[in-house]
Each structure stands twice: as C-alpha cells, then as structure tokens.
N, C-alpha and C positions, 0 to 999 in steps of 0.2 A: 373371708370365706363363709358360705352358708351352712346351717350345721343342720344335723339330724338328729335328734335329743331323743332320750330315753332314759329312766330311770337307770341309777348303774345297776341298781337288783335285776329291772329286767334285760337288761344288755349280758349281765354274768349268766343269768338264767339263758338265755336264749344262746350265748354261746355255746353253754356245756350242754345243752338238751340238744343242739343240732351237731354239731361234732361228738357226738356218745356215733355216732353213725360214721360207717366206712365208705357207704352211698354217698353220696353229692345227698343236702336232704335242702329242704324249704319250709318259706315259714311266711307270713301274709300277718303285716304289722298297720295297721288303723292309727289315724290321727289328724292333727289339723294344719296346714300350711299357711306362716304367718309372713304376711309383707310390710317391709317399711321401709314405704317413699313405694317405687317400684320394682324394688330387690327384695327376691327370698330370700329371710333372715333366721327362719326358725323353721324346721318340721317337727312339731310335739307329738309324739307317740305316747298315745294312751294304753293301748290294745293290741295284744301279738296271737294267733292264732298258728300251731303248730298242725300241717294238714296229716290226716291218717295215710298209713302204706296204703291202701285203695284211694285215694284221692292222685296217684302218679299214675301217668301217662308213662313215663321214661325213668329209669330211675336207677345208676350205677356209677361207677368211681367219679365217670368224667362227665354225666351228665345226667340232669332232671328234670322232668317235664312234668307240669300240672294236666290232668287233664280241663278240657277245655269247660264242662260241666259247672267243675268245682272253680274254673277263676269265673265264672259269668256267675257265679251262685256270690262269692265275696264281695263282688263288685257290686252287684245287685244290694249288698248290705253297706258296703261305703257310701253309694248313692243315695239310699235311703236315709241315714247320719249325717251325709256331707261331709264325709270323711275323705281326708288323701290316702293312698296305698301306697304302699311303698313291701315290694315283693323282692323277699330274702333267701338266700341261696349259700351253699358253700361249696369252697373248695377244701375238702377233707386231708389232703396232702399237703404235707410241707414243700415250701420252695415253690409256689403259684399262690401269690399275694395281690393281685389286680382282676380286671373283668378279661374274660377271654372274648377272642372269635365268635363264639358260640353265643357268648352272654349279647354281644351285638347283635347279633342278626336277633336273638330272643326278643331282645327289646324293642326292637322297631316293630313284632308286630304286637307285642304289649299296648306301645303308644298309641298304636293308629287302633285299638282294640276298644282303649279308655278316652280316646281322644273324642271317638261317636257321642261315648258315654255317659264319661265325665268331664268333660273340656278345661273347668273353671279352677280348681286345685291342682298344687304342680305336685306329681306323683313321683316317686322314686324307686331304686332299686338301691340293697344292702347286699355285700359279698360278707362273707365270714369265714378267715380261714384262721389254721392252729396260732398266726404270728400275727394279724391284724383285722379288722372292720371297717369297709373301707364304702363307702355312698354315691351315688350322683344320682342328678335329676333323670331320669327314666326318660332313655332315649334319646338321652345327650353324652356330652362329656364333663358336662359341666359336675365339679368336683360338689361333696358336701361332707362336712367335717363332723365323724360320728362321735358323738360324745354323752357317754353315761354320769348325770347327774346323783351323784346322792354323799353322804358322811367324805365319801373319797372321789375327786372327778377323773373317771375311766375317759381315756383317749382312744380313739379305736383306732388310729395309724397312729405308732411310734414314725419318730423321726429318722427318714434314711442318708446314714453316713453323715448325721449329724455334727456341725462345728461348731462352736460357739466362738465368739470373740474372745481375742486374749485379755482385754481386759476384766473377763469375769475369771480369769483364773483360780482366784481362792474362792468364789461361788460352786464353780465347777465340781471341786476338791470333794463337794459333799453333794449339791444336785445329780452330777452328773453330767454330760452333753447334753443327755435328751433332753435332763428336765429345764437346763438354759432354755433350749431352742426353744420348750413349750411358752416360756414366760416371754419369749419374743413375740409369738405367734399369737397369742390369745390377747382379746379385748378388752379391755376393765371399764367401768364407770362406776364412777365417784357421784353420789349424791349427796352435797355440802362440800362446800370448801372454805370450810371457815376453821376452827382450833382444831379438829379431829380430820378431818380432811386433807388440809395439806398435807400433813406430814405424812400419812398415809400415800397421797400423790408423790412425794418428794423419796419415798423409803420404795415404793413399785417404779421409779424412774429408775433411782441406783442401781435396783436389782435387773431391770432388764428388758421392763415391761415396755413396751413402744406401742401399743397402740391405748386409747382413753377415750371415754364420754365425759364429759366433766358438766356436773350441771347440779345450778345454784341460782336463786333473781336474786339474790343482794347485792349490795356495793360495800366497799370498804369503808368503813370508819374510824374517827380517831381513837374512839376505845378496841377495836380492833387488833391494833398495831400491836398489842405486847403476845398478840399467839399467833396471828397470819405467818407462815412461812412465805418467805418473798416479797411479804408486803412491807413500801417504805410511805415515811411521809408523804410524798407526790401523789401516791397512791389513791388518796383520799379521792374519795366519788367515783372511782371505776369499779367495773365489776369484779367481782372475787375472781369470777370462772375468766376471766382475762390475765390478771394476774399472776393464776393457778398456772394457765396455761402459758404462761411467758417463762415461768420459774422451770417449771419441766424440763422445754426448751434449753435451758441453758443446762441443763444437767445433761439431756439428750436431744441435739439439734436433729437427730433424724426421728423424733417422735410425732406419730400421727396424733393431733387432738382435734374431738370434737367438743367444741364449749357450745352451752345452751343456757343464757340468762333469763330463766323458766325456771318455774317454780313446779316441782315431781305431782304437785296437789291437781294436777292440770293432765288429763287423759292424753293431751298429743304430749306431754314433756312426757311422761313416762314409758310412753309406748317404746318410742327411740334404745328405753333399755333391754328393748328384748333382745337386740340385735352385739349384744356383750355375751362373752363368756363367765363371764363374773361382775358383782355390784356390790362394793361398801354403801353402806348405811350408816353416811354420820352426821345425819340432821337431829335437831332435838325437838321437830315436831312431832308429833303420836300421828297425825294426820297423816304425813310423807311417809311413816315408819309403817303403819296399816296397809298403804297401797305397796310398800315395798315386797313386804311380809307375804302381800298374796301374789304379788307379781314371781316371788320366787318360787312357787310352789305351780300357779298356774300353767306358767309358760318354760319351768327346768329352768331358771336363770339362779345359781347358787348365789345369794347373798350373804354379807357379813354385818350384822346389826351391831353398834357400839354407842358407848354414851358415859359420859364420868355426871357424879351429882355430889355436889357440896353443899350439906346442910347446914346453913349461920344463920342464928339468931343474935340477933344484942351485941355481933363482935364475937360470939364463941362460934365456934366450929364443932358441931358434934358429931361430927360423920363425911367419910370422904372415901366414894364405893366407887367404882367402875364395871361396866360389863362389857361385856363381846361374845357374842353368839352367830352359829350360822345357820343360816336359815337353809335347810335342801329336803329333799323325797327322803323318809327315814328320819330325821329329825326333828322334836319339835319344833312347832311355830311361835309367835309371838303369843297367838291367841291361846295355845295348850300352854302355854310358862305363865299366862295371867301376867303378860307384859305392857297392858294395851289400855289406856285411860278412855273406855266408849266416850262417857262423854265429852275430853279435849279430841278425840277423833272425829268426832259431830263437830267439833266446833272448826276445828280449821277446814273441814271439807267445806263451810259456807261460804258464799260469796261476802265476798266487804259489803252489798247493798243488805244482806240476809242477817248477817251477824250484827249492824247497828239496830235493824228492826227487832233482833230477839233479846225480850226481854230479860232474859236468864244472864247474857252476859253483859256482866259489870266491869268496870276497869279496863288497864291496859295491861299487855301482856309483860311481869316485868324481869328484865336480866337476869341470867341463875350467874352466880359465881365462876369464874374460869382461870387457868392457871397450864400453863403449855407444860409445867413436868410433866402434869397429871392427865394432858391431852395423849402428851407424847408415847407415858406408858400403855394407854388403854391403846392407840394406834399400833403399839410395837405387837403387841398381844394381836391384833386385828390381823396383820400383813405376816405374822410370824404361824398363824392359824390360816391364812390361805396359803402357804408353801405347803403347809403338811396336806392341804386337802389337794391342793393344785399337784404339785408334781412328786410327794411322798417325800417330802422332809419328815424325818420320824417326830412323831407327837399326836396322839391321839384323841385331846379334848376339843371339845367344839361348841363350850358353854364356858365360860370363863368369870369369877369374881374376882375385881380385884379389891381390898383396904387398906385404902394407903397408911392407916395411922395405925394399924398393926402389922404392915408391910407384908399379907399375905395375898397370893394368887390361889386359889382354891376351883378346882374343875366341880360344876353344877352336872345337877341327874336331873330330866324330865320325862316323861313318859307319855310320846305325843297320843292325842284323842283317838279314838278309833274310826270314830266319825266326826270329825272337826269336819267344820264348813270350809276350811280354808288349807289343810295342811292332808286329808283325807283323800280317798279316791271315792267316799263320797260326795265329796265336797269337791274343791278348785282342782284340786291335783291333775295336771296333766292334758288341761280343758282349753289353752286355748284360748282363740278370740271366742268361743262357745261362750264363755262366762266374760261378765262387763267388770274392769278394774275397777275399787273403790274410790275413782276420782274424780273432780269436776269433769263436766265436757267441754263447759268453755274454755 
C-alpha cells in the first residue's frame, strides 16, 4: 500500500489541535509525492497549515467547508513550491472512522478544482477521527497507509478485528493482535546481506514479517561460509541477495521478496527503498551508510544503522564494540553522532574509473575481523529495537553500545544539530525528491 508520512510529532500535533474542536475542523498539509516505477510509494509531508474560524465557509458537528478564497489562496502556494496537498478534515465523534457521502461528493470537486491547476502530483485527502487517521488519493478510493515517523512509528488505522496466525501464539502473548498483524503488513529492506544481515532477515522472517527488499551486489564466498545464514558450500559464486532470499522462503514460503544485486552507492538501487516502511543498515561501507542516513530523514523512511568492529593487532585483540542506532525525525543522525568517515564517504561514492585515477588512494580495501556471535548479538539488539519502535514492545533506547569483552550493552545520548544538513528541517528532513540522495547517478 502507498503511504502518507509525516513526522509522528507532527501527526500527534495535528491530531490533538483538530479534535480540541467539537466542529468537524480542517487543516491543509504540503509536501512531495514520490514514485517508484509507476506507483505512489510515498506522500512526504513537510508542512501543515491549521486554517483560521474565518477561513469556513461551513463549519459544524457533521460538516466543513473551506471557503473557496482561502483553498484557491493554498493552492496558489502549492503551485508555486510544487507541492502535493493533501486536505485534512475530521470526524470529531466517536463510532464514524472512514470518509462519508459528503467527503465524496467534496472530493470530486476538489479534483477537477486541482486537476485545471495542478495535474502533475497526486494529491490526497486525510480523515482524522478520536480512533484512527485514515488517507486516499483525492478523489479516488484508492487507500494510503498514514504513518507518523519518529523515536515511535504511529500507525494511523489500527487493525480491524485483527487475527493473527496461531503459530505466533507466544508472539502474540506480548505484541498483541494488532501488533502481529502490523509486522505482517509492513515492508522491510535489508541493505547487506552478509554477517549482520542475515540474521536480521532470518529473526524478521520468524517474527512475521512477509514482505522485504533485500539488496546487496556481492556474491558468496569461501570465507563467507562461517557467518552467511543459509549459505552452504554450493553457494559459492551466487549472489547473497539470492540466497537471502531462498533461506526466508523456507522459513516463510508465503513471503514476498524483492532482491536487487545493486549496489545502495547507486541512485536507482536506493531509490527503490523509499517504497519500505523500515530499513536495516548493515553494510560496512560509510559510503552506503551516508546515503542511508539521509535517505532516512529525507523521504521518513526509519532506519536501523548497526555494525561490530574488532581491533587486532599482532594476534591481540584489544577491543570488540558494536553499535545499533536508529536513524528517524527527533533523533540524531549519523552526522550529529560524528559517525561518518567524510573522507571513506568520498571515496566509495567514486567511480572504479575515478578512484584508480586518485592519487590519494593507496592500497586495497582490507577485511576487518568477523565472527557470527558477535554479528548475531549486535543483529538481536537491531530487530529487538525495531519491535519497540515498530509496534511498542516496551524498551526505550534507540542508541545502543555494545562490549563484548566487558559483556556490557549500555544506551548512548546525542543531541541532534539544530541545523544539521541532513537530520534538520533546515536541512533534508521531510524534502523529498526536492533534494538529490548522496549517490552515484550511474
């Protein structure tokens, strides 16, 4: 399904400001409509304007009308932007959770209003009542799944008469129905599938997840073999993300996967992740990890950044750290943590013709240390921090160390920029295909 994103601050905000009212009230929300392939995959909401009581034409329990003045005045400013609108309304009364009669006939002359106007972005309509938040394309039926990004991801329609399958019964015990059905329902993609990856893929199969992106250009190798999940000898020279996505399979033969042996460094590999509700981050490029980091922030796609490092020298082992952080609105980024090596970020963003011709780089890139406990835990910490954000499993960190060789997990503080280029509403936040990802174009 296609979603309608907004930050969850401003989704809570906008709930509580238009239901403080006994009126039907309204509200005129700005942003960008992103497609991938020829499907809407994303409406990003930057911008919500709350209109004044002289801005109604109509204005009581069961109904509210703009005047006409004040939508040709907004429009006029979407136009100008090249923004989509997307025009918000509620039902103030409990027990009327969908669009009424009324909301139809509104719409159709909405569309043919914006259609003159605006033709080129697809516009929407938001309900908002005491029980749910509920979207479609303006002037259609066509559904859109409202979902507030930030620390916690807000769903705007709970699940009705929710079941979940008997085999998550001890899941259940603690999610709940709802929050099974959510992990059915919602889209993941996995960037790397190599030590941190799989298992990650193999621990969101378990739990219930059915639909994936899965995307990686390596192939397996023989030194591989001792942390790939799934992977056996035979294996050798296929792609991971083939693999990956066979081993799923066999855990859940009704899972949807999409595999992409593409590399994230690459503008059309990344794009495809806008079109997820969530995105692990377990490559060990800074390169991949840079375009992740603003992919999350630009277009509301919460991701989960992870990564173990084992320092040996000479045969000693003097350090063995892992992290796991999530990246969303309200929380720092890679760039406010001072996560981000600029210069190995320059360097895998080159082309192979670009990188033999610069001087600066020497050598080849060589293998860091790997070891599947030590994948497994920082993974478990990974998927066990998207339940709490995904469907409220209690657990409140969203910054994670871990050291193995004093066997502590300790929760990280940062205090994102105010004006970060990347994580700010000065910066990326909330921009859309407005702003260009940090990636190749080829």
């Amino acid at each position: 399904m296609s979603r309608l994103v907004l930050t969850a601050e401003s989704l809570s905000r906008l709930q509580n400001e238009l239901l403080a009212h006994e009126e039907e009230s309204c509200a005129i929300l700005f942003g960008r409509s992103i497609n991938i392939g020829n499907k809407l995959a994303r409406l990003v909401i930057r911008e919500s304007v709350i209109p004044p009581a002289s801005a109604y034409a109509i204005r009581t329990r069961v109904r509210a009308q703009l005047k006409p003045e004040f939508v040709a005045e907004v429009t006029a400013q979407a136009r100008r932007n090249q923004d989509a609108v997307v025009f918000a309304h509620t039902h103030p009364f409990n027990g009327v959770s969908d669009f009424s009669p009324i909301d139809d006939a509104g719409e159709k002359e909405l569309r043919e209003f914006l259609r003159r106007r605006m033709p080129e972005p697809v516009h929407a309509t938001l309900l908002v009542t005491p029980e749910n938040a509920v979207a479609r394309v303006l002037g259609q039926r066509t559904p859109l799944r409202v979902v507030g990004v930030g620390r916690r991801i807000l769903w705007g329609e709970q699940s009705r008469q929710a079941q979940a399958d008997k085999r998550y019964d001890r899941q259940v015990r603690i999610f709940g129905e709802d929050g099974q059905v959510i992990l059915k329902s919602i889209r993941v993609g996995i960037v790397g599938l190599g030590g941190t990856g799989t298992v990650v893929l193999q621990q969101l199969a378990h739990l219930g997840v059915r639909k994936f992106l899965l995307v990686d250009p390596d192939i397996v190798d023989e030194t591989n073999l001792n942390r790939l999940i799934g992977a056996r000898s035979k294996d050798i020279s296929k792609s991971k993300v083939s693999i990956a996505a066979a081993w799923a399979k066999r855990i859940e033969p009704s899972a949807e996967i999409e595999s992409k042996k593409e590399s994230v460094l690459l503008e059309r590999s990344a794009r495809p992740l806008v079109d997820t509700d969530f995105v692990f981050c377990c490559t060990d490029s800074e390169g991949s990890r840079a375009v992740l980091n603003q992919l999350a922030y630009q277009y509301l796609v919460p991701v989960i950044d992870m990564g173990v490092v084992i320092a040996a020298q000479k045969g000693h082992v003097a350090n063995i750290a892992g992290r796991t952080q999530m990246l969303a609105p309200g929380l720092p980024c890679l760039t406010c943590a001072n996560l981000l090596d600029a210069e190995q970020v320059r360097r895998d963003l080159l082309t192979d013709f670009e990188r033999q011709a610069d001087p600066y780089i020497l050598g080849d890139h060589e293998p860091a240390p790997a070891v599947i406990s030590l994948n497994s835990t920082i993974a478990s910490l990974a998927t066990t921090m998207f339940l709490n954000a995904t469907i409220g499993m209690p657990g409140n960190a969203r910054f994670l160390n871990y050291d193995a060789i004093t066997g502590t997990v300790r929760p990280a503080t940062c205090t994102p920029h105010a004006s970060c280029i990347v994580c700010s509403p000065r910066g990326a936040l909330a921009r859309g295909d407005e702003w260009p990802l940090p990636a190749r174009q080829d």
